[in-house]
NUNUGU-670533 format. One line per field, with one value per residue: x, y, z of N, C-alpha, C in turn; residue in one letter. Coordinates in steps of 0.05 Angstrom, whole numbers, plus 5000, padded with zeros to 4 digits. Example, Ala and Ser with C-alpha at 12.3 -4.5 7.8 and 13.67 -1.06 7.14 Angstrom:
// NUNUGU-670533
n_px = (5264:5257)
n_py = (4886:4955)
n_pz = (5156:5142)
ca_px = (5246:5273)
ca_py = (4910:4979)
ca_pz = (5156:5143)
c_px = (5264:5258)
c_py = (4934:5001)
c_pz = (5156:5157)
res = (A:S)
This chain:
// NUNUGU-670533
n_px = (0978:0952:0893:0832:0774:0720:0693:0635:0615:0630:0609:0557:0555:0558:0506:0459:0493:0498:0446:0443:0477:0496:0462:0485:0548:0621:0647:0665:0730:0773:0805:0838:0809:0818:0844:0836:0871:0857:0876:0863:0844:0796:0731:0690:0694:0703:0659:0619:0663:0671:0630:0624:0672:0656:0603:0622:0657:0623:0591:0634:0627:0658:0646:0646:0662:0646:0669:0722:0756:0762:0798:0799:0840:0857:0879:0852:0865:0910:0981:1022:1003:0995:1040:1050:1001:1001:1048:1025:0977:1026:1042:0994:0994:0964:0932:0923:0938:0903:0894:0880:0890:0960:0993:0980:0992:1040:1062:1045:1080:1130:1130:1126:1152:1129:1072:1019:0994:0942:0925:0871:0867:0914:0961:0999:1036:1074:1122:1118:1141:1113:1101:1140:1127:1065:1043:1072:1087:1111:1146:1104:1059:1006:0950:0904:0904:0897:0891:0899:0941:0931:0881:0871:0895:0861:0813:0831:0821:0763:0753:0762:0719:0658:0677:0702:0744:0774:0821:0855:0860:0891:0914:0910:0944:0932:0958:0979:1009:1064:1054:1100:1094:1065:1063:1038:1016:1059:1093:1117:1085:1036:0984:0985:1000:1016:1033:1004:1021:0997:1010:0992:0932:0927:0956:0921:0888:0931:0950:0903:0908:0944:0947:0908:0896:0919:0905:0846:0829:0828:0854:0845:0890:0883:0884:0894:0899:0870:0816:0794:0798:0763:0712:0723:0760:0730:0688:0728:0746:0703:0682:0725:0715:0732:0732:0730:0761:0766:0792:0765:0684:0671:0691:0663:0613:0616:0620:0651:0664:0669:0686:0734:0745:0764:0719:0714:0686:0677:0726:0745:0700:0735:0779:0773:0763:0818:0833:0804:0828:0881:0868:0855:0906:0937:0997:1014:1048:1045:0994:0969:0967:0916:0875:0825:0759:0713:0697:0676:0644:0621:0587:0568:0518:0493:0544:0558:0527:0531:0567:0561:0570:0554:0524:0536:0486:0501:0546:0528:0496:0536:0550:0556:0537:0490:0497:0444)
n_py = (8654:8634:8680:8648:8619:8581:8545:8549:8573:8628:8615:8636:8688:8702:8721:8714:8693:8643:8622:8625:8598:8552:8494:8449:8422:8408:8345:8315:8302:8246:8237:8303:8360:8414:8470:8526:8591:8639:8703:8755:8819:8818:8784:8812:8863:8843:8813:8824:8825:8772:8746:8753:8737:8687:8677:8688:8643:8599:8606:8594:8545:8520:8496:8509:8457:8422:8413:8441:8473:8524:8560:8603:8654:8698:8762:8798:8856:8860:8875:8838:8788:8772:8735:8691:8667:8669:8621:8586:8573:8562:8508:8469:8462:8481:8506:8555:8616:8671:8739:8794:8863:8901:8888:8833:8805:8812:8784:8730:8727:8725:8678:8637:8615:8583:8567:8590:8658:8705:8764:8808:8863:8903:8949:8989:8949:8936:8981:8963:8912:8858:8845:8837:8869:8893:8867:8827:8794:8743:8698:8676:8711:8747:8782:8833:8912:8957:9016:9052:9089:9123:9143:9160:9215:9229:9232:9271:9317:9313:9338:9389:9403:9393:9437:9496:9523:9486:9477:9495:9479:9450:9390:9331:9269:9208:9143:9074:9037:9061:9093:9097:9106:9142:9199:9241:9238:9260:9283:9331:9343:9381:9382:9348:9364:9343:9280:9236:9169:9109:9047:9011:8996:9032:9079:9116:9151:9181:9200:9233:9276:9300:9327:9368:9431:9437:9418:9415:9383:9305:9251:9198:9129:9070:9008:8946:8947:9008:8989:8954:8986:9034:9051:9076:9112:9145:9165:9204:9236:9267:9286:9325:9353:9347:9339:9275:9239:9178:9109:9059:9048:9024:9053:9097:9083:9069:9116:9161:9225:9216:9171:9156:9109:9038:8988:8944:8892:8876:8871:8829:8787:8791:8774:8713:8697:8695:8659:8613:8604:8590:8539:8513:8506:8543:8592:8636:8670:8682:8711:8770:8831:8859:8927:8968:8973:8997:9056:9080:9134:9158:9187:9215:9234:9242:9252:9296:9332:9329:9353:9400:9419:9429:9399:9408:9405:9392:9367:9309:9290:9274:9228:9158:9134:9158:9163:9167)
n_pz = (1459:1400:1366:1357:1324:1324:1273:1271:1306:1281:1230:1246:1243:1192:1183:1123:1091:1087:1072:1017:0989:0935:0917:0882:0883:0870:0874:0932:0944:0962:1017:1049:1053:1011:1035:1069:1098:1133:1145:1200:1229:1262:1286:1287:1260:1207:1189:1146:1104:1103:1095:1048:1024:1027:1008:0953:0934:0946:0902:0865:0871:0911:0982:1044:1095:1061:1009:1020:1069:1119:1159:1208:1223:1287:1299:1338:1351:1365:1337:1344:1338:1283:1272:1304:1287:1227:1231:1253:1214:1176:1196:1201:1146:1110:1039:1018:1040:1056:1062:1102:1090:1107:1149:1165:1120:1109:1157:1138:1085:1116:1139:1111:1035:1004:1008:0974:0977:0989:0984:1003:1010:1013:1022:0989:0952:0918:0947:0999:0997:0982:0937:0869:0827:0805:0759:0750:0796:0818:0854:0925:0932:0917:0900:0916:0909:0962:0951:0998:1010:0975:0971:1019:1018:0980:1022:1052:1014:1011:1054:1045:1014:1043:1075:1074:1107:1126:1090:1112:1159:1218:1210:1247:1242:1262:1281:1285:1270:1231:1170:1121:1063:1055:1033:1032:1083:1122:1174:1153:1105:1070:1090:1143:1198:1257:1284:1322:1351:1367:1406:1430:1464:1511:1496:1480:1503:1526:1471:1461:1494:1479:1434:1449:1428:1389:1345:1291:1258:1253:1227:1220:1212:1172:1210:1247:1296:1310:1290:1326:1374:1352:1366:1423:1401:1364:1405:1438:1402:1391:1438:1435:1401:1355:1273:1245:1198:1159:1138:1111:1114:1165:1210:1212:1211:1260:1295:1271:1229:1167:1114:1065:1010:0988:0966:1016:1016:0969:0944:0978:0948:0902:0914:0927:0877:0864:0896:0878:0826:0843:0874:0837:0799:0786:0781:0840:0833:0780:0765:0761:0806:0827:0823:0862:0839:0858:0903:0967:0990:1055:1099:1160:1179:1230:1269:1250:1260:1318:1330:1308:1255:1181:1133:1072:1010:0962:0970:1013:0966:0922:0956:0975:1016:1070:1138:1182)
ca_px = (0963:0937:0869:0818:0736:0702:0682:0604:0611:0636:0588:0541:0562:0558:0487:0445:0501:0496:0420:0450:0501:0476:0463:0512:0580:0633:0645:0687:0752:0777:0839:0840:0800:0831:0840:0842:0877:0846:0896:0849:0843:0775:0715:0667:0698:0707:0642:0608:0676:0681:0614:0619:0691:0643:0593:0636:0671:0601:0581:0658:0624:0679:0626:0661:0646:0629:0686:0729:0755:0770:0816:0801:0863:0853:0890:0839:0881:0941:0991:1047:0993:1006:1063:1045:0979:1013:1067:1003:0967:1043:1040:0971:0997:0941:0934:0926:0924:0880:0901:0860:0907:0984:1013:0980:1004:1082:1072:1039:1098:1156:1122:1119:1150:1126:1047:1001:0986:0925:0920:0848:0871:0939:0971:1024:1048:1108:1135:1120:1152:1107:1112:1165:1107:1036:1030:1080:1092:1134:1137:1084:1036:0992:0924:0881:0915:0866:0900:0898:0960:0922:0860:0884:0913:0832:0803:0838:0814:0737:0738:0754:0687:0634:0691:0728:0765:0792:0844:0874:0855:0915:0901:0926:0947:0934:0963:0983:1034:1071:1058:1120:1100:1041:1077:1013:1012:1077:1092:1122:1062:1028:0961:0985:1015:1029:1023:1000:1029:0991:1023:0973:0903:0936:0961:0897:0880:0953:0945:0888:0911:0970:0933:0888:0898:0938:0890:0832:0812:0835:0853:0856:0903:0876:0905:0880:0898:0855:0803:0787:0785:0744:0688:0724:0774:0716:0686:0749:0749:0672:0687:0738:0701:0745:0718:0751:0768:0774:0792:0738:0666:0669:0698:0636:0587:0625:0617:0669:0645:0672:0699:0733:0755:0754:0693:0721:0665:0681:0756:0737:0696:0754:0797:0757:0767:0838:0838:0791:0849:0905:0863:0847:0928:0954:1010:1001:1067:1037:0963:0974:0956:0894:0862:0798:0747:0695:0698:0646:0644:0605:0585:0554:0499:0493:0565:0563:0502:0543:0588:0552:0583:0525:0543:0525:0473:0522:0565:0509:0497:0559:0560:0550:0520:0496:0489:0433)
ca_py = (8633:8643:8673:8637:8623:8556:8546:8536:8600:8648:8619:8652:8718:8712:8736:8702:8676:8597:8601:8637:8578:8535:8461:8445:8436:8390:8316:8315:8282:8232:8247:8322:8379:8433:8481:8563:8597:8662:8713:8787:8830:8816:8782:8834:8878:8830:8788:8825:8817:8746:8736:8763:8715:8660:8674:8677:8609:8576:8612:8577:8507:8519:8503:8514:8438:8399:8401:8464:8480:8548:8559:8631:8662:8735:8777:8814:8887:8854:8853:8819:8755:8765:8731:8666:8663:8651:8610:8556:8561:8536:8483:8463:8462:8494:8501:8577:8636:8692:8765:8825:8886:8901:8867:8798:8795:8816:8762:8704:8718:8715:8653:8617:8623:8556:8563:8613:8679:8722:8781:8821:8886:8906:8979:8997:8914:8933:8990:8939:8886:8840:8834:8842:8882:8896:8859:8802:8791:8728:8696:8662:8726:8762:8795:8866:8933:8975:9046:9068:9110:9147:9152:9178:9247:9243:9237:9306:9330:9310:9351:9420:9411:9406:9464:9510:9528:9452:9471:9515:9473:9441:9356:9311:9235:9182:9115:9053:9029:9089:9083:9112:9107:9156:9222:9265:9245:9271:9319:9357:9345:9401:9385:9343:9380:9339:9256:9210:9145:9086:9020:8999:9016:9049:9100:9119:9175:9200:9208:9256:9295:9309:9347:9392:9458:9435:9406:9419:9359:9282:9230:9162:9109:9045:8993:8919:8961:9019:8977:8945:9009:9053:9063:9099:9137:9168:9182:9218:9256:9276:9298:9340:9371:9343:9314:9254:9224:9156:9106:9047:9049:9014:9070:9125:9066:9079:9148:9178:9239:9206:9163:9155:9086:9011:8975:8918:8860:8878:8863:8797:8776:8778:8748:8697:8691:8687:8629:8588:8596:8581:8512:8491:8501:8574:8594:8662:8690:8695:8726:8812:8841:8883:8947:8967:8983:9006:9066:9095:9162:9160:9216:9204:9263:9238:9260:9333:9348:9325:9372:9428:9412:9424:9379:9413:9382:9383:9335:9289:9276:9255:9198:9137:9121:9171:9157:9187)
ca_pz = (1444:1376:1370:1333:1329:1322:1240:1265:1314:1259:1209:1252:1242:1175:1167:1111:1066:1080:1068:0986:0984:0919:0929:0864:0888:0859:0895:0956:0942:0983:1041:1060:1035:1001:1062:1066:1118:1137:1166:1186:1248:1283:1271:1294:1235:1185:1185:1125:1096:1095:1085:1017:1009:1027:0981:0925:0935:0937:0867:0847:0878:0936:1002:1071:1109:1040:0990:1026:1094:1114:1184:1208:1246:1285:1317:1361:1352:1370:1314:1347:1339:1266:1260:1311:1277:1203:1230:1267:1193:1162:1216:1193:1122:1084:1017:1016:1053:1046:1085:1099:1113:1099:1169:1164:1090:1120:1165:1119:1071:1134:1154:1084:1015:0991:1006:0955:0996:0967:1004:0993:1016:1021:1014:0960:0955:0917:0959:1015:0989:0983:0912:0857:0806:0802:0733:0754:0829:0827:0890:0921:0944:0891:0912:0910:0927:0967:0953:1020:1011:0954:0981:1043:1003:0977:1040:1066:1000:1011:1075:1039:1000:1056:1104:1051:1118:1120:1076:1132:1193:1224:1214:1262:1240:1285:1272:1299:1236:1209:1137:1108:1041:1045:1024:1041:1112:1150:1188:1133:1093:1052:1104:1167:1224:1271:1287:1343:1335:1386:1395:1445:1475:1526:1483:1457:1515:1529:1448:1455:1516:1473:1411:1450:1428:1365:1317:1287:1250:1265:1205:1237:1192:1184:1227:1258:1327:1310:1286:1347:1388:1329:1375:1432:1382:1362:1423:1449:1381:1386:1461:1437:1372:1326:1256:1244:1175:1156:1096:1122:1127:1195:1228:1215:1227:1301:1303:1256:1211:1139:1106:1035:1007:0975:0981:1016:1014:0937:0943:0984:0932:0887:0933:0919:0851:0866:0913:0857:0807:0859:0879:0799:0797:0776:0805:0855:0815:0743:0772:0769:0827:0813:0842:0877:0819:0870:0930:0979:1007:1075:1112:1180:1193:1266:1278:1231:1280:1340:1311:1303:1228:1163:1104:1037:0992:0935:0976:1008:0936:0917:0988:0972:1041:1093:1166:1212)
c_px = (0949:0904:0853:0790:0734:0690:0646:0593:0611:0613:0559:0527:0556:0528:0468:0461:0502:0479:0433:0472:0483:0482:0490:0532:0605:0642:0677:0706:0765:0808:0829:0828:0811:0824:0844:0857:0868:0859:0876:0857:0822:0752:0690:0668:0689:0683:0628:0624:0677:0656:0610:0644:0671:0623:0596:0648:0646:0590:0604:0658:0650:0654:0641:0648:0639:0655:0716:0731:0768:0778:0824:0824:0856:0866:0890:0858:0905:0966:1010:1039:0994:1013:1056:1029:0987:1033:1046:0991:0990:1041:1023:0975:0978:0946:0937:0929:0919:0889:0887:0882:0943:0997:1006:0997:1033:1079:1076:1065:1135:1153:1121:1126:1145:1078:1039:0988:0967:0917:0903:0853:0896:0943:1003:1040:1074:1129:1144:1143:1148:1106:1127:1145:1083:1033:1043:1094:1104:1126:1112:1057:1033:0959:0918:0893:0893:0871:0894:0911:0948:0897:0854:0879:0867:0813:0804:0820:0780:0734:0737:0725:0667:0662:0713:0751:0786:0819:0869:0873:0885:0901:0920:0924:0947:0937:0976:1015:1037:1070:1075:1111:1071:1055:1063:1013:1036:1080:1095:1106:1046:1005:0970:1006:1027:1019:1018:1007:1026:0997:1007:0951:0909:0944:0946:0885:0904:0953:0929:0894:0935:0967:0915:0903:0917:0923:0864:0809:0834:0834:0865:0863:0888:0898:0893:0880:0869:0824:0782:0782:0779:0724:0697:0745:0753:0700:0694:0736:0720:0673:0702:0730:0716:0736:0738:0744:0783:0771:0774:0713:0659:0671:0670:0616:0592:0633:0634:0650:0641:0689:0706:0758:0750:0734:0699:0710:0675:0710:0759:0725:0713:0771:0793:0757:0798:0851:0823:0820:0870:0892:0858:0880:0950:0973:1008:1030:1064:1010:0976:0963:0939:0888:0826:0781:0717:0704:0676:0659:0626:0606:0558:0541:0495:0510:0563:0544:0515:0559:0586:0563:0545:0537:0533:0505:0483:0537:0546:0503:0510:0564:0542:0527:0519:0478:0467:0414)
c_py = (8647:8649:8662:8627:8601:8560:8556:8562:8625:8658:8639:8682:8727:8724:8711:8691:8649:8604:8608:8617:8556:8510:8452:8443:8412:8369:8322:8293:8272:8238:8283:8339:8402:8458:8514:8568:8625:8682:8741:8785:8812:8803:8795:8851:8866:8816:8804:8818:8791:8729:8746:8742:8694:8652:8675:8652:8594:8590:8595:8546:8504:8518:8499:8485:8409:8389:8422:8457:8505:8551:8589:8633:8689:8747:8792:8842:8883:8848:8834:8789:8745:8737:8695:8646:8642:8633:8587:8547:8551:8519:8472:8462:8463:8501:8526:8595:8661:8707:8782:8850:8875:8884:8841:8785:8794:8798:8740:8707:8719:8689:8634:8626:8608:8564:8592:8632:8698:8734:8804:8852:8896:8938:8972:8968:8923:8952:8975:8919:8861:8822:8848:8875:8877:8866:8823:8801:8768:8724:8678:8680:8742:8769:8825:8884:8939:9002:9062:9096:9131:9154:9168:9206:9248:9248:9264:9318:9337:9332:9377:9422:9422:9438:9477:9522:9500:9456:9480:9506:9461:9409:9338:9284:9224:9151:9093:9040:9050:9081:9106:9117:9134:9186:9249:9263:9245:9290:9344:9368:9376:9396:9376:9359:9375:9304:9241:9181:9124:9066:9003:9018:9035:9085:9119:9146:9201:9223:9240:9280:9311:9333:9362:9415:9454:9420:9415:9396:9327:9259:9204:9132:9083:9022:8971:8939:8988:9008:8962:8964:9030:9069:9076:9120:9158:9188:9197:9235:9276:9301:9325:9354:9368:9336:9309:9240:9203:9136:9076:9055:9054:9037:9097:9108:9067:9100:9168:9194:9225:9193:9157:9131:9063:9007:8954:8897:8866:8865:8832:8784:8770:8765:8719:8677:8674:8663:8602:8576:8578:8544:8494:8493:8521:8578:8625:8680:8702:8700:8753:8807:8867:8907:8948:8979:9003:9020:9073:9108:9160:9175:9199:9232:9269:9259:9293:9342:9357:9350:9401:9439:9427:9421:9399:9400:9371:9354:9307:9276:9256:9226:9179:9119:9148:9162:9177:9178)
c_pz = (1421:1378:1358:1341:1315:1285:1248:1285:1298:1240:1215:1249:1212:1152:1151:1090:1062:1068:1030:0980:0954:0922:0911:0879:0877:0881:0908:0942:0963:0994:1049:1043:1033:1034:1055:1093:1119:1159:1169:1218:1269:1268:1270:1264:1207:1180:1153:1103:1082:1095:1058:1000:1012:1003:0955:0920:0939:0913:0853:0857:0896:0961:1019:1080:1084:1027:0992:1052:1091:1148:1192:1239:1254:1305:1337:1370:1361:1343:1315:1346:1308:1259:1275:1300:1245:1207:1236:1237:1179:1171:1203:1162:1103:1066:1000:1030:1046:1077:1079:1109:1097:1120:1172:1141:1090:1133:1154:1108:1095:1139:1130:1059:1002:0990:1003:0982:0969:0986:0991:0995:1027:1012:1004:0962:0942:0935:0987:1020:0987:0951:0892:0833:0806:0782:0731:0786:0834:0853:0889:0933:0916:0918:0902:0935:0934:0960:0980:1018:0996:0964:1011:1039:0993:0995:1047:1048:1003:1032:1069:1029:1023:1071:1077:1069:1132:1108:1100:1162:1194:1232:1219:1253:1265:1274:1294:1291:1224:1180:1118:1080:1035:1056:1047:1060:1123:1157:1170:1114:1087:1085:1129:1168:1241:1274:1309:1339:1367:1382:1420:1457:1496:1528:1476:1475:1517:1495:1435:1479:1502:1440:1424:1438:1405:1335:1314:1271:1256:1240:1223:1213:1204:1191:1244:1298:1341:1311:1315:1366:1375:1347:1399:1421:1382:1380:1432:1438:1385:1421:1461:1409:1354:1305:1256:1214:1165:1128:1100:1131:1161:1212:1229:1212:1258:1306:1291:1235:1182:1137:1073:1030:0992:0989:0989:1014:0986:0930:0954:0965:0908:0887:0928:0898:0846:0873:0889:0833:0817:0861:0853:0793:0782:0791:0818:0842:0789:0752:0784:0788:0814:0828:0845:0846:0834:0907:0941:0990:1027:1087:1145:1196:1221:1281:1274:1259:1310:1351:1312:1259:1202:1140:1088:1015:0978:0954:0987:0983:0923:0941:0964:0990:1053:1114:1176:1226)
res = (X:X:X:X:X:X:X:X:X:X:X:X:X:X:X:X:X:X:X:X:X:X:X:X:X:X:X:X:X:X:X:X:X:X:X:X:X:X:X:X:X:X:X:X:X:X:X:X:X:X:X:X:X:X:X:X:X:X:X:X:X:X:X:X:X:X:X:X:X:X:X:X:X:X:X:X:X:X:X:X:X:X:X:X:X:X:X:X:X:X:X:X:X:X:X:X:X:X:X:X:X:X:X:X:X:X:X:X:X:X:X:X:X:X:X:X:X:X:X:X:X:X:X:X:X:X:X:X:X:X:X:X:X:X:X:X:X:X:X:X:X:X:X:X:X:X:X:X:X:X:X:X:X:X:X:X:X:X:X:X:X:X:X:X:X:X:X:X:X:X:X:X:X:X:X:X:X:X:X:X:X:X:X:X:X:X:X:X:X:X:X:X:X:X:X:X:X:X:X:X:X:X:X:X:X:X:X:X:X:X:X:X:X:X:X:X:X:X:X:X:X:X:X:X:X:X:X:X:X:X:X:X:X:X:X:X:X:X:X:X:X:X:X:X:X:X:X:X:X:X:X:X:X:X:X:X:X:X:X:X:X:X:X:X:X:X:X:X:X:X:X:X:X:X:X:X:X:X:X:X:X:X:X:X:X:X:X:X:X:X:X:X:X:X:X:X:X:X:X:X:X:X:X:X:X:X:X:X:X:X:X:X:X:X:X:X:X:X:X:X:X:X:X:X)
């Protein structure tokens, strides 16, 4: 069964963005209100997320309940719910849908080439295949790369600064979704050594029993699977003195040393933008697909300490955020 969360439960989550909603909003039209479909992982993850899509669609006089409905689908670290998930929002014939992540956005477009897909965070969309070209994507999906793949290769990079013996440690991938297209992480790879590849929670101990004595540091790919078990990844990793490097915040707010990446509430809010055009009557084939204009470096002092680690001032500097 598809998973999915009550409109008036969700809203809950979302913090203080109703009370920032402005009264303004343009008059409800009569029969059905323009509808969203909302394809992401979790809503534990995602709530600052999509409280930042929300509050952009009420700055574009879009209000969730007034002149708007929005139909959140989630997968709860499962991705095989993907695919059921976008096939219930075609059923429900909504008007758009909106993806967080590369496998909702593979599903939305198996499940629909007729209804506008705007997917906030996707990795490399044309190698993918989700669309034909950055600048013209054809089709009916357009949205905001996140550069994972590239920021990945900068992540490794961030960790020689604070450890100049980083360059020489041996760094284990952990993933969920092999992401072929990211050069820098395979085995043969200039830096990774060797890979873990979990296809359920189950995996997630055999995983680490299987790198003792072979790694030195731990890059964990992002992944709706990962995502959902973040907080004992890291535990393991912390147990076993690994740092661990990641391309989401989220993950070193649950105990990971760093992370280097898009600012996603930033990419939601453009998302945003996207769905306004799509509903005033653009089509999602002539709107480029854009990139992230904003990253954060986070460093989580808690962890370094944990660690026995000591950041550098120079690099604290450079974070954007640090944890302690």
């Amino acid at each position: 069964m598809a998973s999915h969360i009550g409109r008036r439960k969700f809203l809950a989550t979302l913090g203080g963005a109703a009370a920032a909603w402005p009264l303004a909003a343009r008059a409800q039209q009569p029969g059905k209100l323009p509808t969203i479909g909302f394809l992401a992982a979790n809503p534990s993850i995602e709530s600052q997320r999509v409280a930042a899509f929300v509050q952009r669609l009420c700055e574009l006089s879009w209000i969730d309940g007034r002149n708007l409905a929005i139909e959140y689908r989630w997968a709860e670290g499962r991705n095989e719910r993907y695919a059921e998930n976008a096939a219930e929002l075609v059923r429900l014939k909504v008007d758009v849908i909106v993806t967080v992540g590369t496998p909702p956005t593979l599903a939305a477009k198996q499940a629909t080439a007729d209804i506008p897909i705007v997917f906030a965070a996707a990795s490399d969309p044309v190698g993918t295949g989700l669309v034909a070209s950055l600048a013209r994507p054809r089709g009916n999906v357009t949205g905001l790369s996140n550069q994972i793949s590239d920021t990945g290769g900068r992540n490794s990079r961030c960790c020689a600064k604070p450890y100049p013996i980083f360059v020489a440690w041996r760094l284990w991938l952990m993933w969920a979704t092999p992401p072929p297209y990211w050069t820098w992480a395979r085995p043969d790879g200039p830096r990774a050594r060797s890979t873990s590849e979990i296809r359920r929670a189950e995996d997630i101990s055999p995983a680490f029993d299987a790198l003792k004595g072979h790694a030195d540091a731990l890059y964990v790919c992002v992944d709706p699977l990962v995502n959902t078990h973040r907080i004992r990844i890291n535990t393991l990793a912390l147990a076993a003195r690994l740092p661990t490097m990641h391309g989401l915040r989220e993950y070193v707010e649950a105990g990971g040393l760093m992370s280097y990446g898009p600012n996603l509430p930033d990419l939601l809010r453009r998302a945003a933008d996207y769905v306004d055009k799509i509903l005033r009557g653009a089509k999602p084939g002539d709107i480029p697909v854009e990139q992230p204009t904003r990253f954060d470096l986070i460093i989580n002092l808690t962890t370094a300490k944990a660690l026995g680690l000591a950041i550098p001032p120079k690099l604290l500097t450079l974070a954007d955020e640090v944890i302690e």
